[in-house]
C-alpha positions as CSV (number, residue, x, y, z in Angstrom):
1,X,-31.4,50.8,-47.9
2,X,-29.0,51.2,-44.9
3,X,-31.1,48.2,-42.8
4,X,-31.0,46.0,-45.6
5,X,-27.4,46.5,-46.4
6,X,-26.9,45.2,-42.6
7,X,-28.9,42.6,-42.6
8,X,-26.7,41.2,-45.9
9,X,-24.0,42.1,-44.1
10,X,-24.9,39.6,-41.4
11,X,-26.0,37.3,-43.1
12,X,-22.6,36.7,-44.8
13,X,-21.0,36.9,-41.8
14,X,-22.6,34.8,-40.3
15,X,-22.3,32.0,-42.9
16,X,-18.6,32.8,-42.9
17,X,-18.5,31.9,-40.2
18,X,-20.9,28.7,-40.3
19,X,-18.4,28.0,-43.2
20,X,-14.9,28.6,-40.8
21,X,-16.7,26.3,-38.1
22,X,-17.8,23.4,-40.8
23,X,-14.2,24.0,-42.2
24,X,-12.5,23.3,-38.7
25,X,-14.2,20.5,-37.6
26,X,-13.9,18.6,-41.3
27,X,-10.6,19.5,-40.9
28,X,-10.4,18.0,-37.1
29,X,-12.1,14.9,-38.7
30,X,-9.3,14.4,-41.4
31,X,-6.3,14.9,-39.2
32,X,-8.1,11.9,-36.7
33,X,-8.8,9.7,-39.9
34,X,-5.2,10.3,-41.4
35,X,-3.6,9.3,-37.9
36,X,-5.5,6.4,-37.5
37,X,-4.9,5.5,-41.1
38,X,-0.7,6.0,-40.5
39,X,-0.5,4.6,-36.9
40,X,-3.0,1.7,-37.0
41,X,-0.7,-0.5,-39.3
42,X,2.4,-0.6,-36.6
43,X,-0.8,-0.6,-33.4
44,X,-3.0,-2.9,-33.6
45,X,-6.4,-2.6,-32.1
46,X,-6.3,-5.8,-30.6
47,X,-2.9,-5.0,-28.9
48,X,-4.2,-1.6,-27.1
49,X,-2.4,-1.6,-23.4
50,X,-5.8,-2.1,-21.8
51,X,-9.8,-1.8,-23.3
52,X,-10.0,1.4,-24.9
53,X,-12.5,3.8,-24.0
54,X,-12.4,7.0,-25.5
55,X,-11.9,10.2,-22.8
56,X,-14.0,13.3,-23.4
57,X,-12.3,16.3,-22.2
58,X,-13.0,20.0,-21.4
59,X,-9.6,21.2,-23.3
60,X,-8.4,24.3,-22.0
61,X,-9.4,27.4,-24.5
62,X,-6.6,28.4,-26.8
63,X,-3.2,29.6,-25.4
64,X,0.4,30.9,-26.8
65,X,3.8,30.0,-25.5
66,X,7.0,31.5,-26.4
67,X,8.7,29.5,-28.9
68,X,12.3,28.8,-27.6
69,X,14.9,27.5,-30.5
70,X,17.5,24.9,-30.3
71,X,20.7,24.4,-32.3
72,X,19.5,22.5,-35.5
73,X,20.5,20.1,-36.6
74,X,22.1,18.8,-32.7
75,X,25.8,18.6,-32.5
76,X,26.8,15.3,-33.7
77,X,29.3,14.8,-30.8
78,X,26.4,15.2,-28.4
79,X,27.1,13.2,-25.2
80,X,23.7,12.4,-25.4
81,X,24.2,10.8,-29.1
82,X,27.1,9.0,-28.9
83,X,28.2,8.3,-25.2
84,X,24.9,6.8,-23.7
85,X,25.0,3.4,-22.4
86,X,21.4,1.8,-21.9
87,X,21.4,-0.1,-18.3
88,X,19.3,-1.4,-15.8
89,X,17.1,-3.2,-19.2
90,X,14.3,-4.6,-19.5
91,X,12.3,-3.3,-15.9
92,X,9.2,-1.0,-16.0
93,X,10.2,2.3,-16.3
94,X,13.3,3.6,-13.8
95,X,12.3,7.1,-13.2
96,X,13.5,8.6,-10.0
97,X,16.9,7.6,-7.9
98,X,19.0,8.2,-4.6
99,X,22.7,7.0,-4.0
100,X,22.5,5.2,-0.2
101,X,24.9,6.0,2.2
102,X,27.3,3.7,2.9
103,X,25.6,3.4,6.6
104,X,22.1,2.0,4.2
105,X,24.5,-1.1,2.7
106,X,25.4,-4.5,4.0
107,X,28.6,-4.0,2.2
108,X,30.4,-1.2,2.9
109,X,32.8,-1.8,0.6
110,X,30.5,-1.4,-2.5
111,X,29.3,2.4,-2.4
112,X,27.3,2.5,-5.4
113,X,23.6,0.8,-4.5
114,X,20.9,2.9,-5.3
115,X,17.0,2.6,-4.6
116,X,15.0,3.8,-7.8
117,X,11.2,4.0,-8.1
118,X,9.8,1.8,-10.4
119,X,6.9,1.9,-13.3
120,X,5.2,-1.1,-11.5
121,X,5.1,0.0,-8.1
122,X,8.6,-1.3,-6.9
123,X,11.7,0.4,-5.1
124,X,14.6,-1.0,-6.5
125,X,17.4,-1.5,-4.9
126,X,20.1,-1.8,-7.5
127,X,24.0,-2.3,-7.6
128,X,24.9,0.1,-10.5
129,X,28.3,-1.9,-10.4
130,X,27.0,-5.2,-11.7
131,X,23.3,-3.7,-12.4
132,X,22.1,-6.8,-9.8
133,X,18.3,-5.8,-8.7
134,X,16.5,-6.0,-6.2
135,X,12.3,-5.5,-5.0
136,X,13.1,-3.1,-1.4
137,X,9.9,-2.1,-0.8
138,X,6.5,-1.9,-3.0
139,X,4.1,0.9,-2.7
140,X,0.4,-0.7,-3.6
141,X,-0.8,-3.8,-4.4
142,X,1.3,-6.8,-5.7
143,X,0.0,-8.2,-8.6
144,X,1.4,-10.0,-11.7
145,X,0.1,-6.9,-14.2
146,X,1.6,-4.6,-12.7
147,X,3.3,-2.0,-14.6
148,X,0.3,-1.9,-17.1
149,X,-1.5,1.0,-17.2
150,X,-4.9,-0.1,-15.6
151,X,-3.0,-1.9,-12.4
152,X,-1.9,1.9,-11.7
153,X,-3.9,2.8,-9.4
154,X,-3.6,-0.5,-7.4
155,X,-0.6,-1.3,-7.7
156,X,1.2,2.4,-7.1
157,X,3.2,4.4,-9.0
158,X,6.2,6.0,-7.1
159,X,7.4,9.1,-8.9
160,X,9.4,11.6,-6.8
161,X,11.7,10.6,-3.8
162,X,14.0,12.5,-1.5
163,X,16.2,10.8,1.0
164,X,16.5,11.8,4.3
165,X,20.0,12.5,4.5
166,X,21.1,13.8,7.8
167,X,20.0,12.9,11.4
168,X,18.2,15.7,11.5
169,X,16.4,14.7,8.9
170,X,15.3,11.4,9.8
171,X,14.2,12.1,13.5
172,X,11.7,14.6,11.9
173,X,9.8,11.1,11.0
174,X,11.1,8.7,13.4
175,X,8.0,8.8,15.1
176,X,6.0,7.6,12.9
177,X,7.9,4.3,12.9
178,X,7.6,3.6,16.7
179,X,5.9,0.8,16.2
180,X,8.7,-0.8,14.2
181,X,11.8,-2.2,15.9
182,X,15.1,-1.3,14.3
183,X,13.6,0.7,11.6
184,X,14.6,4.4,11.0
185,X,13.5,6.7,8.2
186,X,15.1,6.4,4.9
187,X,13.8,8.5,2.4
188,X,10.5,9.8,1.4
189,X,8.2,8.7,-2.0
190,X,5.6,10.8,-3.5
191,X,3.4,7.9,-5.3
192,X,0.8,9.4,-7.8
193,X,-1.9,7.0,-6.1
194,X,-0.8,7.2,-2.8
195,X,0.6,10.1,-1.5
196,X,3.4,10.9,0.5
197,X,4.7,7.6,1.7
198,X,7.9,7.6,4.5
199,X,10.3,4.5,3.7
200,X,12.0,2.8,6.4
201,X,15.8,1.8,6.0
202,X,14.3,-2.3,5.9
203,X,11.7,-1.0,3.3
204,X,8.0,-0.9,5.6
205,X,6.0,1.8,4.1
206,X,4.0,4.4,6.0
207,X,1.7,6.8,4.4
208,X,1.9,10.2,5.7
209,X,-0.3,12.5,3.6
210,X,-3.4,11.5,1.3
211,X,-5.6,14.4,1.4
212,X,-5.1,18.0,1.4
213,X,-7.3,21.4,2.1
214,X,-10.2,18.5,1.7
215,X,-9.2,17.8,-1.6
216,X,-7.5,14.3,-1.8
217,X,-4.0,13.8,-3.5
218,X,-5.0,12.9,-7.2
219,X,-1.7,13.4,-9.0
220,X,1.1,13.1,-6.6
221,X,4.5,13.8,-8.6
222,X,7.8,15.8,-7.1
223,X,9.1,16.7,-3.9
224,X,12.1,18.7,-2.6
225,X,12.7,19.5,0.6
226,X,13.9,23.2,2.5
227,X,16.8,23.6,4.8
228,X,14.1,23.9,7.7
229,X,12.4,20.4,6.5
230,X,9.3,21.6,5.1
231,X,8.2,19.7,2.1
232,X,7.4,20.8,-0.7
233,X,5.0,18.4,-3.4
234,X,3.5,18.8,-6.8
235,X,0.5,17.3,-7.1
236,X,-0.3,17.9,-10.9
237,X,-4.1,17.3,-11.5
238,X,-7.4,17.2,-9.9
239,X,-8.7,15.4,-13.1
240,X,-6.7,13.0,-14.9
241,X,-4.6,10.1,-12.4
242,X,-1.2,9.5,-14.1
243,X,-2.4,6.5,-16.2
244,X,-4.4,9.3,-17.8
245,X,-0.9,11.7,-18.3
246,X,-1.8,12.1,-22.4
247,X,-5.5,13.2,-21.8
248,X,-4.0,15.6,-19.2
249,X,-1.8,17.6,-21.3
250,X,-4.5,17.5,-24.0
251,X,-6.9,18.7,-21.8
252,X,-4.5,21.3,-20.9
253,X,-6.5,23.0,-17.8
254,X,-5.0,24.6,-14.6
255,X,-5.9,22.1,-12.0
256,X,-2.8,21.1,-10.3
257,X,-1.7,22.7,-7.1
258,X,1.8,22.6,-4.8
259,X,1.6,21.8,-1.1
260,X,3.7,22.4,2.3
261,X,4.2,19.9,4.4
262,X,5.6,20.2,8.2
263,X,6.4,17.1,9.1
264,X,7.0,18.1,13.0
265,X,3.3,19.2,13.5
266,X,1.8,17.0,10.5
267,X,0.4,20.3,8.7
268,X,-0.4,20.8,5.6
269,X,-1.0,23.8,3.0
270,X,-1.7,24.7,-0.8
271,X,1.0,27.6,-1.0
272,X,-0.4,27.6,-5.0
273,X,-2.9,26.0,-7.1
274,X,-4.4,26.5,-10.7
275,X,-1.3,25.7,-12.1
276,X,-1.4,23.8,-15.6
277,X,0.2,20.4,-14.9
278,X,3.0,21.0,-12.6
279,X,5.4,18.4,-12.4
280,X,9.4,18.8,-11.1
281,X,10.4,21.2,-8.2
282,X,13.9,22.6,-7.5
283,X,14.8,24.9,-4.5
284,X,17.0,28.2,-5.0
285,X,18.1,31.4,-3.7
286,X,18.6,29.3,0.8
287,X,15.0,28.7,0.3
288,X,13.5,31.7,-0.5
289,X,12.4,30.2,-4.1
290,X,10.6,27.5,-5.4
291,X,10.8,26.8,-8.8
292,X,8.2,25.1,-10.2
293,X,8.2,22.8,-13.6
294,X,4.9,23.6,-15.5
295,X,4.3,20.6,-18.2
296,X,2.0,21.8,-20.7
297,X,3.4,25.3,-20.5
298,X,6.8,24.7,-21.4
299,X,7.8,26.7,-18.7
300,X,9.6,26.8,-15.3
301,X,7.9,29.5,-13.1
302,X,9.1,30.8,-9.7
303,X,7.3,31.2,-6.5
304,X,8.8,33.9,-3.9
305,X,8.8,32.0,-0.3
306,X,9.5,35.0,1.7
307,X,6.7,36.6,1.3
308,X,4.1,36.5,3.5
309,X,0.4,35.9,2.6
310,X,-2.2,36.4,4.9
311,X,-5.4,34.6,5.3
312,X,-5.6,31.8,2.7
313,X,-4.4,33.9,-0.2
314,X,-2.1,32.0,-2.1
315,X,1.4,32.8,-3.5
316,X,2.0,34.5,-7.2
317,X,4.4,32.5,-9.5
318,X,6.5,34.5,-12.1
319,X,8.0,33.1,-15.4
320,X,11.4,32.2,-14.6
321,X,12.4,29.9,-17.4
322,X,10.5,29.4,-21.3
323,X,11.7,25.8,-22.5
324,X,12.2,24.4,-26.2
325,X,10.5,21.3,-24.5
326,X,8.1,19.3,-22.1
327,X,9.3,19.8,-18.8
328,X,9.4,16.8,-16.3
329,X,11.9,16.7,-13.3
330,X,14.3,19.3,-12.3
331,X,17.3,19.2,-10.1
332,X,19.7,21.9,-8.6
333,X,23.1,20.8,-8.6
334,X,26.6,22.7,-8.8
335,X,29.1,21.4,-11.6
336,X,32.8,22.6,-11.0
337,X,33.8,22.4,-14.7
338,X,31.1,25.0,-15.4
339,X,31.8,27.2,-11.9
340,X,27.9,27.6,-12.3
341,X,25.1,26.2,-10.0
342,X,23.0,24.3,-12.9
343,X,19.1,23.7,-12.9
344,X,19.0,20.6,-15.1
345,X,15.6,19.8,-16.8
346,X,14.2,16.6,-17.8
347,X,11.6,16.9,-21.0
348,X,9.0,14.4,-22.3
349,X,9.5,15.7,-25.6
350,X,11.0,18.5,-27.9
351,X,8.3,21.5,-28.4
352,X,7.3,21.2,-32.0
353,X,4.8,22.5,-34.4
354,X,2.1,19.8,-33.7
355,X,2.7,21.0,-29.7
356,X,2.1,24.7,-30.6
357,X,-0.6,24.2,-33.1
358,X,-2.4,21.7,-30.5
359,X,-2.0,24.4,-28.2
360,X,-3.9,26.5,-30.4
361,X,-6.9,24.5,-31.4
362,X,-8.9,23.1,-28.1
363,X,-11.1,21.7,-30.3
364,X,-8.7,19.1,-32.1
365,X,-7.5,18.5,-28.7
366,X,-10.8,17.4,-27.6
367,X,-11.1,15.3,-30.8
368,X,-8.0,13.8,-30.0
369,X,-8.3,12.4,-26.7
370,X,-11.2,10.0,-27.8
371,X,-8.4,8.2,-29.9
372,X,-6.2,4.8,-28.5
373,X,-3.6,5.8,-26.3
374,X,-0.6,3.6,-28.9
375,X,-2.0,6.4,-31.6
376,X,-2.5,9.7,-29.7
377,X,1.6,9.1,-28.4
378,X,2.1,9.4,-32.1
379,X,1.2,12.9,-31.7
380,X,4.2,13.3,-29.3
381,X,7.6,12.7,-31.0
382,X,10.3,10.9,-29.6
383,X,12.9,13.3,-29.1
384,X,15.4,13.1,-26.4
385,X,16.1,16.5,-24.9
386,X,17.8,16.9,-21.4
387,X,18.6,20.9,-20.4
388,X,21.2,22.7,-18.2
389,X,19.9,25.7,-17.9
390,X,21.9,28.5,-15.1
391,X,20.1,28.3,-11.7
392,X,20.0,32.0,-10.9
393,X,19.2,33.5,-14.2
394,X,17.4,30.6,-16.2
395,X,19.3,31.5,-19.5
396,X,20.0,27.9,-21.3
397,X,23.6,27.0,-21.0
398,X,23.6,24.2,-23.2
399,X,20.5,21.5,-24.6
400,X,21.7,17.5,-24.9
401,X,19.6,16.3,-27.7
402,X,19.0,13.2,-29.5
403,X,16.8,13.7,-32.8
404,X,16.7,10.0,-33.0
405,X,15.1,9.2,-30.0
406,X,17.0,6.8,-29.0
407,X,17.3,8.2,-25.3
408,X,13.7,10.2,-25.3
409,X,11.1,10.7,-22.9
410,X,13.5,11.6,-20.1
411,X,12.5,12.7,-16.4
412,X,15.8,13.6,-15.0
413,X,18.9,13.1,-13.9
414,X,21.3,12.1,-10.9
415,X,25.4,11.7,-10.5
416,X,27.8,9.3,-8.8
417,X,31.0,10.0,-8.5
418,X,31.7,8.6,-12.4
419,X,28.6,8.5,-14.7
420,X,25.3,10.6,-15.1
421,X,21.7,8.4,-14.9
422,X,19.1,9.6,-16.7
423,X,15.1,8.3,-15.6
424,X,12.5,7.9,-17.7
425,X,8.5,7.8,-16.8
426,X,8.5,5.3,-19.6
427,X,11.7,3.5,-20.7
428,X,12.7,0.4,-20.0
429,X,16.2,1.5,-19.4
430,X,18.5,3.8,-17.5
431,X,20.8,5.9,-19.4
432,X,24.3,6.4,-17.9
433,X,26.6,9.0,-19.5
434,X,30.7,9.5,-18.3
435,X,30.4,12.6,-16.1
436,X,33.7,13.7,-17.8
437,X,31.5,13.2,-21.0
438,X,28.6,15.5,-19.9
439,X,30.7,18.2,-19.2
440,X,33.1,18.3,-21.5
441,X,30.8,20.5,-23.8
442,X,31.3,24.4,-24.1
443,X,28.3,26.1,-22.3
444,X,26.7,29.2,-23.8
């Protein structure tokens, strides 16, 4: 009597759970058909950025993040709401930037030129007087596409740059330009094709580092540099190339590594990999920490530099920071009105309930990726949110947000002596914001 009551009892469970799994995936199958049905109105198939073919991913098993609030609904006197200006129109995605020193200009007498990397494999050099541009250097291939998705991989995408700022700094890299005459190091360019790449100050491009502990630079994204000139570089997947960016935070999986560079003796080293998706750096504490932007966690995470690992064990990151958002670039810069030293963070997108429940159901992500790329960004609201957050303790001091979307999808930001720029990996625009502006707001 026992034995058979077990075996009923099996039975149902096991249908129940039959039933749960049928349940799941009809339920996968109606969320796809109900997006294509919303989105394919406004995209049309024909119009796709390039041929679609649908990606089949490995999605990374189910996974919880701590859900950070925000002040709802966003101050209405947000800086970010109602004292952006959209510059620099109509070019391919102005992500990262560097002011020039007034040694870099043919006119000294206009100190505002900056170089920003480009969505279609330029440097730009650009007045942000009179928003005059200019092609400085390109990275890959030139080719009329480029700045479409497919031409990516040939025709470069520069993401991160650092200019070298002191002489110091350049004559680190000065020999790698002996064969140039008149040509000294200007800043360096982490492409997400390929690799490091040193800039001359007349814009020839050198490529210092492609391949890594035998495993080639797939995803090259941030760097930052330490007092001593070691560089530090995020290189964010070993699976999905940039052009792929959607299918890599579906896919969710901890491929993505950070890497020392010396570039005295040309040595390189993976100081920490099977990170998910990491993307800015910032550099805290004289060096000792390395803070660490991790995409499809919604977190910053901290990496102690002091301490010493022997053999080819690698270094332990620590939460240092759960976000309400995406994280892209981060920067480390001090603001006097504030007295504080502020971390600010560039997000992709508010964290919202699709995010979280995305994060809990690898199989929907899976089902997901095999959709158009104009449908599946659906999935990812536009939602600008730019975060100071305090650089020794992480706490949010205050979150710029923009429910419209109107300035969304940022990467980061810089200052001039007047206005804030904020980058985007896919605007066509700069935003600039009045520094007095941008901290004029009372910090938590």
């Amino acid at each position: 009597m026992t034995t058979t009551t077990a075996k009923k009892s099996t039975t149902r469970s096991n249908h129940n759970n039959t039933s749960s799994t049928m349940m799941y995936y009809f339920a996968g199958a109606i969320i796809i058909l109900v997006l294509a049905v919303l989105f394919s109105s406004n995209n049309s198939w024909s119009s796709l950025e390039y041929r679609f073919i649908p990606r089949f991913i490995d999605p990374y098993p189910s996974f919880e993040i701590e859900k950070v609030g925000l002040i709802s609904p966003p101050d209405e006197t947000d800086p970010l709401l109602i004292d952006v200006e959209h510059v620099l129109k109509d070019y391919v995605a102005p992500e990262d930037g560097f002011l020039l020193d007034d040694d870099n200009n043919n006119n000294n007498n206009n100190n505002n030129i900056w170089i920003w990397s480009m969505g279609n494999g330029d440097l730009l050099k650009v007045d942000m007087n009179t928003m005059a541009g200019v092609t400085f250097a390109h990275t890959g291939e030139k080719h009329i596409d480029c700045g479409e998705f497919h031409m990516e991989p040939r025709c470069g995408r520069p993401l991160g740059m650092l200019k070298l700022s002191t002489d110091e700094d350049r004559s680190r890299y000065q020999r790698y330009l002996n064969n140039v005459n008149d040509e000294t190091p200007l800043c360096l360019v982490a492409d997400a094709y390929k690799g490091l790449l040193l800039v001359s100050t007349k814009g020839t491009i050198v490529t210092l580092l492609t391949d890594v502990a035998d495993q080639k630079l797939f995803f090259a994204n941030a760097i930052v540099q330490a007092q001593d000139g070691t560089i530090y570089l995020s290189d964010s997947s070993s699976r999905w190339r940039r052009n792929e960016v959607l299918i890599e935070l579906l896919e969710s999986q901890p491929t993505g590594r950070v890497i020392s560079y010396n570039p005295t003796t040309g040595i390189s080293n993976v100081i920490v990999d099977k990170l998910p998706f990491p993307n800015g750096l910032a550099l805290r504490n004289d060096d000792q920490s390395l803070l660490i932007a991790l995409t499809t966690r919604h977190q910053i995470v901290q990496v102690d530099l002091t301490m010493k690992s022997g053999g080819s064990k690698k270094k332990e990151v620590e939460l240092f920071a759960a976000l309400p958002g995406l994280p892209d670039n981060i920067h480390v810069t001090y603001v006097e009105e504030w007295k504080k030293s502020v971390l600010w963070v560039g997000t992709a997108t508010k964290s919202s309930a699709i995010t979280h429940l995305l994060n809990w159901y690898p199989m929907l992500r899976k089902l997901l990726a095999t959709l158009p790329r104009n449908i599946l960004m659906k999935c990812f609201k536009r939602y600008g949110l730019l975060l100071a957050l305090d650089a020794e303790t992480g706490k949010i001091l205050h979150a710029y947000q923009d429910p419209t979307g109107t300035t969304s999808y940022i990467a980061g930001i810089h200052f001039d002596e007047k206005y804030a720029y904020i980058g985007s990996w896919l605007n066509s625009f700069i935003a600039r914001i009045p520094k007095e502006k941008m901290f004029s707001v009372q910090v938590q």
